[in-house]
C-alpha positions as CSV (number, residue, x, y, z in Angstrom):
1,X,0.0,0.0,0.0
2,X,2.7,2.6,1.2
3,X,4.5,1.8,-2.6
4,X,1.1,2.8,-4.0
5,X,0.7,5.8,-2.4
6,X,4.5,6.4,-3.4
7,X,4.0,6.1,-6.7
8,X,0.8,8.5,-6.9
9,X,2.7,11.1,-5.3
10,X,5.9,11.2,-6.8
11,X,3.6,11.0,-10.2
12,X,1.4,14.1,-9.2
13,X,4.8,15.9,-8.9
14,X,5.9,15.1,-12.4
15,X,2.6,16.1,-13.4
16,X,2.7,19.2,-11.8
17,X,5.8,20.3,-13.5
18,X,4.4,19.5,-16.7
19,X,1.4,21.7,-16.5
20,X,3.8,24.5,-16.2
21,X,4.6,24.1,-19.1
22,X,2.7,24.8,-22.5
23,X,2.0,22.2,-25.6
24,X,4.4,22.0,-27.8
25,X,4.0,23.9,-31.4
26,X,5.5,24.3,-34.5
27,X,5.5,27.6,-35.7
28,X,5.5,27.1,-39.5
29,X,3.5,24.1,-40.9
30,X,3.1,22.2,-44.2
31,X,1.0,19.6,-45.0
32,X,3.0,16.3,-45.3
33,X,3.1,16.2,-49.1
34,X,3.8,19.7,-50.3
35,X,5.8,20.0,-52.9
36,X,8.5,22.9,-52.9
37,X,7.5,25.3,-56.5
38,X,10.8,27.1,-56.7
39,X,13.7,25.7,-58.0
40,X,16.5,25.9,-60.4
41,X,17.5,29.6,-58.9
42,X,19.2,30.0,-56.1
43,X,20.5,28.2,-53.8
44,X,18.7,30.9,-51.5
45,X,18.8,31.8,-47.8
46,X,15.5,32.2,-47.2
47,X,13.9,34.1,-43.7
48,X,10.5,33.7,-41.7
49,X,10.6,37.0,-39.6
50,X,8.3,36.7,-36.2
51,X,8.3,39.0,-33.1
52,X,7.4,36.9,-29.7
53,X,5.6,38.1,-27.2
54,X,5.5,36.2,-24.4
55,X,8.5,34.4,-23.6
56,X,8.9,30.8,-25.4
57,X,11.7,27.7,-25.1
58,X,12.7,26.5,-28.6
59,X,13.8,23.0,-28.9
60,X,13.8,21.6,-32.2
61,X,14.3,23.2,-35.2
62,X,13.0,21.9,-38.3
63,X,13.4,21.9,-42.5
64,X,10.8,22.3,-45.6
65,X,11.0,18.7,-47.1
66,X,9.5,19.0,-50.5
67,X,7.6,16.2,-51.4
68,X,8.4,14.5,-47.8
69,X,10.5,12.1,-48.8
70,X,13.0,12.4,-46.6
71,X,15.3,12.8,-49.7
72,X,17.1,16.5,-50.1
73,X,18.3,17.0,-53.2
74,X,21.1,19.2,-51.4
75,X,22.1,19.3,-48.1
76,X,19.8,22.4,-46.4
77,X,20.4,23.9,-43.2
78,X,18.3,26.2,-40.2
79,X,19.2,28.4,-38.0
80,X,17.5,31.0,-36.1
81,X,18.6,34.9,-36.0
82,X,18.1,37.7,-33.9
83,X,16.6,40.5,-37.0
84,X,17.9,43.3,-35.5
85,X,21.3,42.8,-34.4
86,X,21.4,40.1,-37.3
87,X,23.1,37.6,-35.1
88,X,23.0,34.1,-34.8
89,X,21.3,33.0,-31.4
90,X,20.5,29.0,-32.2
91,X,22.8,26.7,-33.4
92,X,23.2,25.5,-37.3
93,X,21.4,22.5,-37.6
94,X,21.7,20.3,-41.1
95,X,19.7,18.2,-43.0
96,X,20.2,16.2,-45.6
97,X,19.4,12.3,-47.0
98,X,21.8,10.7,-44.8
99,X,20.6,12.6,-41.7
100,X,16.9,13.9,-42.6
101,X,15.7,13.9,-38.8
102,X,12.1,12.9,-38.1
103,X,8.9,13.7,-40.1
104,X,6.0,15.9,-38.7
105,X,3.8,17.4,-41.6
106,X,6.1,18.2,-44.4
107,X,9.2,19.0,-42.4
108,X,11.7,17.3,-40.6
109,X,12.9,18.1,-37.1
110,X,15.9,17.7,-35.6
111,X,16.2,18.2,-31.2
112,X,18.4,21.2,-30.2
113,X,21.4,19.8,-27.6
114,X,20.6,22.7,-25.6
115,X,17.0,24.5,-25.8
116,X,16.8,28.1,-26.3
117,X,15.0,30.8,-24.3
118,X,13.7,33.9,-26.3
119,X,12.2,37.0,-24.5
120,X,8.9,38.6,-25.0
121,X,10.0,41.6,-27.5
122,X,12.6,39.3,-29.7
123,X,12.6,40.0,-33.3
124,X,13.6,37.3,-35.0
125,X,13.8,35.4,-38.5
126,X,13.8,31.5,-38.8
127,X,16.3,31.1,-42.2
128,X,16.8,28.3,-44.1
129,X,20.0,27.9,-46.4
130,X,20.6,26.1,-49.2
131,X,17.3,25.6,-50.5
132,X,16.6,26.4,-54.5
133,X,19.7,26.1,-57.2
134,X,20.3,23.8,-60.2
135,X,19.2,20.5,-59.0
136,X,18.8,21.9,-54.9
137,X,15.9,21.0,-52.5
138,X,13.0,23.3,-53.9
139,X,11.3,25.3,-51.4
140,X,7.7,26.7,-51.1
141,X,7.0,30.1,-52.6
142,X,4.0,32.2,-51.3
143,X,3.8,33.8,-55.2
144,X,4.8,30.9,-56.9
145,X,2.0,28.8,-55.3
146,X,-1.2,28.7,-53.3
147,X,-0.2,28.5,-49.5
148,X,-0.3,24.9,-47.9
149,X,1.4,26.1,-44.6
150,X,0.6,28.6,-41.9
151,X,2.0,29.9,-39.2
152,X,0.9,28.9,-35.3
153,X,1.1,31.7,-33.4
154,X,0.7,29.7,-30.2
155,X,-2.7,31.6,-29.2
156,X,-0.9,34.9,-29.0
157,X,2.8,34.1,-27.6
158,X,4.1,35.2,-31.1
159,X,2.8,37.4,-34.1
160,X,4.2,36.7,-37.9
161,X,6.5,39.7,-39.4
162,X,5.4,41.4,-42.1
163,X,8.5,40.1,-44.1
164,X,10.0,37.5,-45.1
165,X,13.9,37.7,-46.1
166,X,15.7,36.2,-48.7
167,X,19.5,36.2,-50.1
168,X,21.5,34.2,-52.5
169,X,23.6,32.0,-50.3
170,X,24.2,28.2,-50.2
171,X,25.3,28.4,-46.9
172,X,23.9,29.8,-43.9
173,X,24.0,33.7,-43.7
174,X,21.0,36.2,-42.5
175,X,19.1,37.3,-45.9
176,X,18.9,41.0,-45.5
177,X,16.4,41.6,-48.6
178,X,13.1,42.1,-47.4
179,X,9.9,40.0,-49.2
180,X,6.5,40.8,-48.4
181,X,4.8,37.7,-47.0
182,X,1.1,38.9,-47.6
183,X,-0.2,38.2,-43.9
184,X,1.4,34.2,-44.7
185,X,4.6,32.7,-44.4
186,X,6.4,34.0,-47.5
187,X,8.8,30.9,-47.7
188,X,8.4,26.7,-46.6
189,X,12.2,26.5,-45.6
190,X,12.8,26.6,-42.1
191,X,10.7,26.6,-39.0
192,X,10.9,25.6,-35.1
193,X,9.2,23.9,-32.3
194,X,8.1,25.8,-29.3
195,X,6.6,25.9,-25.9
196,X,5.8,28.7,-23.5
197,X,7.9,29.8,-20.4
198,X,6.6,29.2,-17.1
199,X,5.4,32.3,-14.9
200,X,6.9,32.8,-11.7
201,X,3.4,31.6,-9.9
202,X,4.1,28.1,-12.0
203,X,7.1,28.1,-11.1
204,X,6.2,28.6,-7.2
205,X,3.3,26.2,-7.4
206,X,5.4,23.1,-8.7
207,X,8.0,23.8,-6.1
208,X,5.5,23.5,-3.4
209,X,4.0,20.5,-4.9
210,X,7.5,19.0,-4.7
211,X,7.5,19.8,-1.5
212,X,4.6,18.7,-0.2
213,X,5.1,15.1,-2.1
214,X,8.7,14.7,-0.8
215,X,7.8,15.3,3.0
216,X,4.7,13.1,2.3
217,X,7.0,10.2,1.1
218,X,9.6,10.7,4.0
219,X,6.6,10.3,6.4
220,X,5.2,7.4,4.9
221,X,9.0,5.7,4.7
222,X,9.0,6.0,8.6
């Protein structure tokens, strides 16, 4: 019986920490399927700008797969920058055939080593490189074809720039020519996985119900 009771109340503390937490979302979706409509220029750097309001925890960052195949006709690679100091705050992350990642809609993700905090006010631009060129992975246009992806603005905790970026580059560097998106995502390149940062209450209320579950189990070991 005591193991029982153990178990229920180290659980509820797990639980509790999780529902600090928010869901996990991906910021710019495709339908699994889509098939990239611009190719055979390039290879482009292309940019997703966004502004967040709330603070969020990025931990996967994630790649346009045309045709989701897990086949890139080039090796593509996602990054995400800070748009007005134009610096680099996530790590490069790579994609290609021998390491696509894992599928979710018409993207492939890949897990951060180390997740990423932005603050409420961040301006920031989600860029994948690579994509485009003679014989490259194609990417989704916003004017070369109807939209199949949207952006997730996780009930309020971001809002979608006005532009998206673009720059001839097969490797990763911030695209500083400006593209007007429309209201959509102007580009299926790169895109992220996020979740919302505890307030301090949250954070308070878990602690307690550590607490409160740790003393129980000490008394009940006695």
């Amino acid at each position: 019986m005591k193991n029982h009771i153990k178990f229920w109340l180290i659980l509820s503390c797990f639980a509790g920490a999780s529902a600090a937490y928010g869901q996990l979302i991906t910021a710019f979706q495709n339908d699994a399927g889509t098939v990239g409509a611009q190719s055979g220029d390039g290879p482009w750097a292309l940019g997703n700008d966004f502004t967040v309001n709330s603070p969020i925890i990025i931990t996967e960052l994630g790649a346009f797969d045309s045709g989701s195949d897990g086949i890139f006709s080039s090796p593509v690679s996602v990054a995400i920058y800070n748009a007005d100091t134009q610096q680099l705050v996530s790590p490069v992350v790579s994609f290609s055939t021998a390491s696509p990642g894992t599928a979710a809609g018409g993207s492939r993700f890949k897990y951060l080593g180390v997740a990423i905090t932005l603050p409420a006010g961040f301006h920031g631009s989600v860029v994948g490189a690579n994509y485009g060129g003679p014989g490259g992975e194609p990417d989704g246009n916003v004017v070369s074809q109807a939209s199949q992806w949207s952006f997730n603005d996780g009930g309020g905790q971001l809002t979608l720039g006005s532009d998206g970026r673009f720059s001839l580059s097969p490797t990763m560097a911030y695209p500083s020519s400006e593209y007007a998106n429309g209201g959509s995502p102007a580009f299926a390149a790169g895109t992220f996985v996020y979740t919302t940062v505890p307030e301090p209450t949250e954070y308070a209320a878990v602690a307690g119900l550590a607490l409160i579950s740790f003393s129980a189990w000490r008394r009940i070991r006695r």
